[in-house]
NUTI-478749 format. One record per residue (C-alpha): residue number from 1; residue in one letter; x, y, z. Coordinates in Angstrom, 2 decimals, always signed. Example, Ala and Ser with C-alpha at 12.3 -4.5 7.8 and 13.67 -1.06 7.14 Angstrom:
REM NUTI-478749
1/A/+12.30/-4.50/+7.80
2/S/+13.67/-1.06/+7.14
REM end
This chain:
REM NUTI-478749
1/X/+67.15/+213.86/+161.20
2/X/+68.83/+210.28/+162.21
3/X/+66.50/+207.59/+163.24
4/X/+68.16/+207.08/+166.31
5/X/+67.29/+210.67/+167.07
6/X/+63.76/+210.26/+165.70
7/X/+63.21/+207.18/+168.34
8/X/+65.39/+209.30/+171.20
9/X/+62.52/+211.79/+170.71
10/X/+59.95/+209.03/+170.67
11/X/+61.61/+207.73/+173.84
12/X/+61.88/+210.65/+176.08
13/X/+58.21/+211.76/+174.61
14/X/+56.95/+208.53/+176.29
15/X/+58.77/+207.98/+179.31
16/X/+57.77/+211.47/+180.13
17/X/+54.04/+210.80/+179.89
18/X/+53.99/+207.66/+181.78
19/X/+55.56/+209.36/+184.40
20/X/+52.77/+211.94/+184.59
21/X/+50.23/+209.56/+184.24
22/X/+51.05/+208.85/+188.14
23/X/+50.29/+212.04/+189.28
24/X/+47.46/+212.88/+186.76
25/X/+46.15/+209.24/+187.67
26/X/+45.97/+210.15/+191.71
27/X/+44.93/+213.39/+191.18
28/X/+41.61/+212.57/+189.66
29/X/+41.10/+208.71/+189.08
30/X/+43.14/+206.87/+186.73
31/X/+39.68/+206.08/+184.61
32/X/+39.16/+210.08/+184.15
33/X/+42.65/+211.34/+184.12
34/X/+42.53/+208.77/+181.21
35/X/+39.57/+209.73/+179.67
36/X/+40.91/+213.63/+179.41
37/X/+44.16/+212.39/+177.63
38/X/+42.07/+210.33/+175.09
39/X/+39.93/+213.34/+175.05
40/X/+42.79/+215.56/+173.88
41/X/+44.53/+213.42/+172.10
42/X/+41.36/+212.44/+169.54
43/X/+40.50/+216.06/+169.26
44/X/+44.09/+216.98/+168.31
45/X/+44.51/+214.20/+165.51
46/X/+40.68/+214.65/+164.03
47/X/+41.69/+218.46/+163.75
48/X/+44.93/+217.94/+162.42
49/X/+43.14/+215.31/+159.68
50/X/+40.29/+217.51/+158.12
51/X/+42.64/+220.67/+158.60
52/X/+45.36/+218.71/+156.77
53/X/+42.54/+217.16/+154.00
54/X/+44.50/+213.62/+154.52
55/X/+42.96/+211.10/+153.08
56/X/+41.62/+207.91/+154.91
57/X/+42.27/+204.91/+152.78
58/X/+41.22/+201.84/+154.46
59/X/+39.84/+198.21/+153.20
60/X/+37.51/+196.24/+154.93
61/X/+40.61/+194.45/+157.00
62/X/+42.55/+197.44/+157.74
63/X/+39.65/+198.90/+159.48
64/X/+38.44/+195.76/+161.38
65/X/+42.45/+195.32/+162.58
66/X/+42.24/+199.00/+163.96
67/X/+39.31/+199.01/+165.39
68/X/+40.72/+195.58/+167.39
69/X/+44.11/+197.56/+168.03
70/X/+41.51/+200.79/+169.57
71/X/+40.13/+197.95/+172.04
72/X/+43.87/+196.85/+172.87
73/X/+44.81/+200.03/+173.28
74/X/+42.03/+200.94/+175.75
75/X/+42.63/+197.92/+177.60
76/X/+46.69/+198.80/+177.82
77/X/+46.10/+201.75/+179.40
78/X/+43.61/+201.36/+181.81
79/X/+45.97/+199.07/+183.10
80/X/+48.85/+200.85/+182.57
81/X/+47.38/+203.75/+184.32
82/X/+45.83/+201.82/+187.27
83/X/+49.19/+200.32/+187.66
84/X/+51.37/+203.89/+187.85
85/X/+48.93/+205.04/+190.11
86/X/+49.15/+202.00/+192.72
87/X/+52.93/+201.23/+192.71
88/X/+56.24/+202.23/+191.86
89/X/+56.86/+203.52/+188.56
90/X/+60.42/+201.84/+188.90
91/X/+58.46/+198.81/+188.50
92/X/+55.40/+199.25/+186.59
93/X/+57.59/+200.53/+183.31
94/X/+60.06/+197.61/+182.68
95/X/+57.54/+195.43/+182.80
96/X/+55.02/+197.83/+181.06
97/X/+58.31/+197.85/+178.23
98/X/+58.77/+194.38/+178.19
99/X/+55.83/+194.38/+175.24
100/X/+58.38/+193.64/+172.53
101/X/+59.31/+189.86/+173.53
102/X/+55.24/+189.15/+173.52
103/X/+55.08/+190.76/+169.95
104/X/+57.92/+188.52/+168.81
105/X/+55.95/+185.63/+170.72
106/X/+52.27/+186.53/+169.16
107/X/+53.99/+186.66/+165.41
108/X/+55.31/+182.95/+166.28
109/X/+51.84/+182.16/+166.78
110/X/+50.75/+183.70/+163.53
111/X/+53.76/+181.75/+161.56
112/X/+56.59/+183.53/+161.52
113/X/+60.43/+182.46/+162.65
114/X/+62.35/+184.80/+164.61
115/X/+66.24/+184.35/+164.60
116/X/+68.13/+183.08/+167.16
117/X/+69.09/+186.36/+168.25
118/X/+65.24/+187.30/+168.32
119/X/+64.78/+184.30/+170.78
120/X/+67.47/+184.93/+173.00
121/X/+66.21/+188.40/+173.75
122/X/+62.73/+187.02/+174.26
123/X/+63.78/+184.79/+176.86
124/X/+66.25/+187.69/+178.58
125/X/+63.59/+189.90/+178.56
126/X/+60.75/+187.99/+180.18
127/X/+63.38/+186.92/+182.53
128/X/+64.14/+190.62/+183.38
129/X/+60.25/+190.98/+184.20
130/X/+60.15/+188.11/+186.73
131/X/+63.44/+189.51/+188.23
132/X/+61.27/+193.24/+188.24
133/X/+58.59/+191.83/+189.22
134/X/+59.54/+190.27/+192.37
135/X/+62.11/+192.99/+193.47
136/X/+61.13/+196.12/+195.25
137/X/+61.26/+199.65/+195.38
138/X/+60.45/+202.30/+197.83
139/X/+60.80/+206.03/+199.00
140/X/+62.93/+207.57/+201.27
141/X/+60.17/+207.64/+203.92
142/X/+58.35/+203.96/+203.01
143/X/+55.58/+203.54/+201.36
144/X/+52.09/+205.25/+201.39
145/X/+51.01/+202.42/+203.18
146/X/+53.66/+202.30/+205.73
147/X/+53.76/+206.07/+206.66
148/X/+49.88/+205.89/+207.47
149/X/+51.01/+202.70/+210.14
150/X/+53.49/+204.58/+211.53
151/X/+51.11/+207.70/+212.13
152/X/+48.45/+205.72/+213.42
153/X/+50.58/+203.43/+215.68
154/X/+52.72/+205.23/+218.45
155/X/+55.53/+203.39/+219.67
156/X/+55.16/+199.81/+221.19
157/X/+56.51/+197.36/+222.52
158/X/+58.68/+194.29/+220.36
159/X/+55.42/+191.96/+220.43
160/X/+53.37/+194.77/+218.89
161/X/+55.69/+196.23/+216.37
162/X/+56.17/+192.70/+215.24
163/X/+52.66/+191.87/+214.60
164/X/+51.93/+195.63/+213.26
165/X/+54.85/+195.07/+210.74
166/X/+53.45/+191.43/+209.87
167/X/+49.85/+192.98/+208.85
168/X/+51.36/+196.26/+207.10
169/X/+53.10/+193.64/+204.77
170/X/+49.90/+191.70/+204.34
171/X/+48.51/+194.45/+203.35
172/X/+51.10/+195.54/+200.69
173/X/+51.68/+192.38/+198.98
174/X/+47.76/+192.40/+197.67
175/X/+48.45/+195.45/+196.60
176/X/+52.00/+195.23/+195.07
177/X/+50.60/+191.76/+193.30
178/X/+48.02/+194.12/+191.40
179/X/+50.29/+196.66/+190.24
180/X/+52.62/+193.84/+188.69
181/X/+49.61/+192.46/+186.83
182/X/+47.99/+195.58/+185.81
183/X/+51.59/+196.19/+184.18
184/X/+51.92/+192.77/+182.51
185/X/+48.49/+192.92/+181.31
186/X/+49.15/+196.57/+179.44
187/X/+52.32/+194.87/+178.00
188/X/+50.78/+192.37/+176.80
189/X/+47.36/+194.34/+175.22
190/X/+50.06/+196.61/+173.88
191/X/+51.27/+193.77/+171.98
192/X/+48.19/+192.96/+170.19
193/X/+47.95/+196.47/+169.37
194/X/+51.12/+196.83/+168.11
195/X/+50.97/+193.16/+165.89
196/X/+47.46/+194.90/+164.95
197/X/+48.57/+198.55/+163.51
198/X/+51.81/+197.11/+161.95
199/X/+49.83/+195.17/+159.32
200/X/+47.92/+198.21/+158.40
201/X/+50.51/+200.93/+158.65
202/X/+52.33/+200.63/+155.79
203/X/+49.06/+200.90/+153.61
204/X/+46.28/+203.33/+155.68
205/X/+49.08/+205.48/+156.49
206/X/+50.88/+206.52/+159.41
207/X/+48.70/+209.53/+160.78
208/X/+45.56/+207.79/+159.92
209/X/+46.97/+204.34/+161.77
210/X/+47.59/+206.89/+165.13
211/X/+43.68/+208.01/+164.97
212/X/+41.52/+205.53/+164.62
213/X/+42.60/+203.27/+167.35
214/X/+42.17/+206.61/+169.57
215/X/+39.00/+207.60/+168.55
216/X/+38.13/+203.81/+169.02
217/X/+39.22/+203.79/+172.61
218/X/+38.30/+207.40/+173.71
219/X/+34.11/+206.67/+172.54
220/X/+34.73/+202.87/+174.95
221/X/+35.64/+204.15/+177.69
222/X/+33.18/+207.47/+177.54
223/X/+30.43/+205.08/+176.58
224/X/+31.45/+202.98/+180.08
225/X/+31.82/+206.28/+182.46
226/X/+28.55/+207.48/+181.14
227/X/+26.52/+203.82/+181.96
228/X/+28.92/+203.99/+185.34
229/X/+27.03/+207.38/+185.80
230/X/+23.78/+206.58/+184.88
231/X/+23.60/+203.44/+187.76
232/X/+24.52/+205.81/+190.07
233/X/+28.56/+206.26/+190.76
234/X/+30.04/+209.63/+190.46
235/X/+30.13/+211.53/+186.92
236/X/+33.48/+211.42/+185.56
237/X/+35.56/+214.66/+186.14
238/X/+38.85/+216.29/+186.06
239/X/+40.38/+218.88/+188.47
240/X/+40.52/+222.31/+185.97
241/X/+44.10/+222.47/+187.35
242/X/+44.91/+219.50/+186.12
243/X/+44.25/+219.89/+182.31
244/X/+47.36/+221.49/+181.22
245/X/+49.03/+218.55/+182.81
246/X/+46.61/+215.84/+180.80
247/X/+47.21/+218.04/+177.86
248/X/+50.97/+217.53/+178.44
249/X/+50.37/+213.81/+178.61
250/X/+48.07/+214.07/+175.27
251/X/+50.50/+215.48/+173.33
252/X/+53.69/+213.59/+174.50
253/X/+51.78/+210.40/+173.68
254/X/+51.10/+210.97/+169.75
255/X/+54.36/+213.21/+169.41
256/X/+55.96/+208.77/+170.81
257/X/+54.24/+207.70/+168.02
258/X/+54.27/+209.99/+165.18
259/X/+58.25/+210.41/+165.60
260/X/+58.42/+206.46/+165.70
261/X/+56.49/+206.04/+162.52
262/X/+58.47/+209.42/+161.22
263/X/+61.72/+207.31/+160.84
264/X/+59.63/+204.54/+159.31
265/X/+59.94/+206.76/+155.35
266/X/+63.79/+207.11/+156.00
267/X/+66.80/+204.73/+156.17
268/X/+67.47/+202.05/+158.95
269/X/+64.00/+202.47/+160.71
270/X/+65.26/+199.30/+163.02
271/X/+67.35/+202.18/+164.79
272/X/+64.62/+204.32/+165.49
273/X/+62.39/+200.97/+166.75
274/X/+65.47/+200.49/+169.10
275/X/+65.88/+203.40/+170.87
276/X/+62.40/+204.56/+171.08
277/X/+61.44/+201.23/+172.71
278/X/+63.79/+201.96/+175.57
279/X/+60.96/+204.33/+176.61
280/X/+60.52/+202.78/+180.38
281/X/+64.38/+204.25/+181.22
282/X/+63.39/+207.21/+181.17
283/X/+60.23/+206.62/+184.01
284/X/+62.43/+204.96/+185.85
285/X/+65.42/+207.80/+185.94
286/X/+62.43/+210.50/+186.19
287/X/+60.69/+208.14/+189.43
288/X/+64.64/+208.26/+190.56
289/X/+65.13/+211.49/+190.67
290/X/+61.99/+213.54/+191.62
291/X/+60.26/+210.60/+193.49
292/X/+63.23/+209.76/+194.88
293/X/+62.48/+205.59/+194.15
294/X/+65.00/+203.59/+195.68
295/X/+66.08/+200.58/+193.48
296/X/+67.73/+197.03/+194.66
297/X/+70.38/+195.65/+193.61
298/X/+68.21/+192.76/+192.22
299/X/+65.66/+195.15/+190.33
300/X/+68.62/+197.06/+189.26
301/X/+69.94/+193.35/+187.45
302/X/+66.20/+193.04/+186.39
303/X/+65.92/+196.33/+183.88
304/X/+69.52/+195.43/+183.09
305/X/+68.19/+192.51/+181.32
306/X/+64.51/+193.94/+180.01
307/X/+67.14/+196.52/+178.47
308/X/+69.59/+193.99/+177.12
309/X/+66.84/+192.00/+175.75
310/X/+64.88/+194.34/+174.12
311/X/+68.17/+195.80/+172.67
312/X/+68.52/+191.84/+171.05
313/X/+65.14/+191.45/+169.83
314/X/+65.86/+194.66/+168.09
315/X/+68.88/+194.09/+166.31
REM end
């Protein structure tokens, strides 16, 4: 198989379960619909590593930088999920993407000297998140928000639809402002984890680098529902109906990864990296067409350039 197909596969594999994580998120609270997927997902890899008899090979660093990457990783999705299930997936995933520009910007940090061409697509990149950021998208019939206005206000006169518009957009900015930094903060824990795992990868191995950092972050955030719990707030819980769908999500998730570091034994891995890390296009096509997301012409310009710049840092 060609690594551009490998990280095609990757790709579509995430896009897909981001865009679930919206409906699995609102269906039973983003905290438990992502405590089932971690769940799942740790079950699934433990199984598949004593089944398998793979080895674990890890030195004292390798296993201190995975654990850190498990506490990244927790941290990227709570905020990733909080932020599909608040706002517009149009916007939450280029900026959720954007993660490779702060990976280039953490390995400055730690001494290394990206190309020009690495630099460039830094700066277009973050650019395209501010230009994201600051656009807007909404749904044939408004926002959440704005349809329960409209039911609870009949028709007024000019003075009061003026002032009832004024405080639904009070309202909605708080709100939008959240979503855009619950998705900057999951880019940027993402790229800690990521800086994290690719030190270890090449030597604890590519399954056991996918595992550990799950485990890690499915025992966190159990350990915090249960204290939540115990003071008194409702035990976590999951709709049965919605299990196949957190299953979905599971498996979609480690199929991203495993097919990205698939490509990493075979030639040109760079290609795979590439096209798997245009992940976000596909949430936005799939918020498109079923959510039927609106996009402006300025957000349209703004994933151009997360695109084009991620596209740089990768060549």
């Amino acid at each position: 198989m060609t690594p551009g197909l490998w990280g095609a596969i990757s790709a579509v594999s995430w896009g897909t379960c981001d865009f679930l994580a919206r409906f699995t998120g609102r269906a039973a609270g983003y905290l438990n619909a992502l405590l089932g997927m971690l769940l799942v997902s740790s079950v699934f890899l433990s199984l598949w590593i004593v089944l398998g008899g793979v080895p674990l090979v890890w030195t004292p660093t390798s296993l201190v930088l995975l654990i850190f990457a498990g506490v990244c990783s927790l941290i990227g999705y709570i905020f990733l999920y909080m932020a599909f299930t608040r706002g517009p997936v149009s916007v939450v995933a280029p900026i959720a993407g954007s993660y490779p520009a702060l990976v280039v910007l953490i390995a400055v940090v730690l001494g290394s000297r990206p190309s020009t061409m690495q630099w460039v697509g830094t700066v277009v990149t973050l650019a395209g998140v501010v230009v994201v950021a600051r656009g807007g998208t909404e749904t044939p019939g408004g926002s959440e928000i704005e349809a329960g206005e409209a039911a609870s206000h009949p028709p007024s006169p000019v003075a009061d639809t003026a002032r009832t518009t004024a405080g639904t957009w009070a309202r909605l900015m708080p709100e939008r402002r959240l979503t855009v930094a619950g998705a900057a903060l999951s880019a940027l824990a993402w790229a800690f984890m990521i800086s994290a795992t690719q030190k270890v990868a090449p030597t604890a191995g590519t399954l056991e680098t996918i595992w550990l950092p799950r485990v890690v972050a499915f025992l966190l955030l159990a350990l915090a529902l249960t204290m939540r719990w115990a003071r008194g707030r409702p035990r976590p819980s999951v709709p049965g109906r919605w299990w196949p769908v957190i299953a979905a999500q599971a498996g979609l998730d480690v199929a991203g990864y495993y097919t990205l570091y698939s490509a990493a034994d075979g030639p040109n891995p760079e290609i795979a990296a590439m096209a798997s890390s245009a992940y976000y296009v596909v949430t936005v096509l799939l918020g498109r067409i079923i959510l039927k997301e609106r996009l402006g012409h300025a957000q349209i310009g703004g994933i151009a350039l997360v695109f084009t710049g991620i596209m740089l840092l990768s060549a």
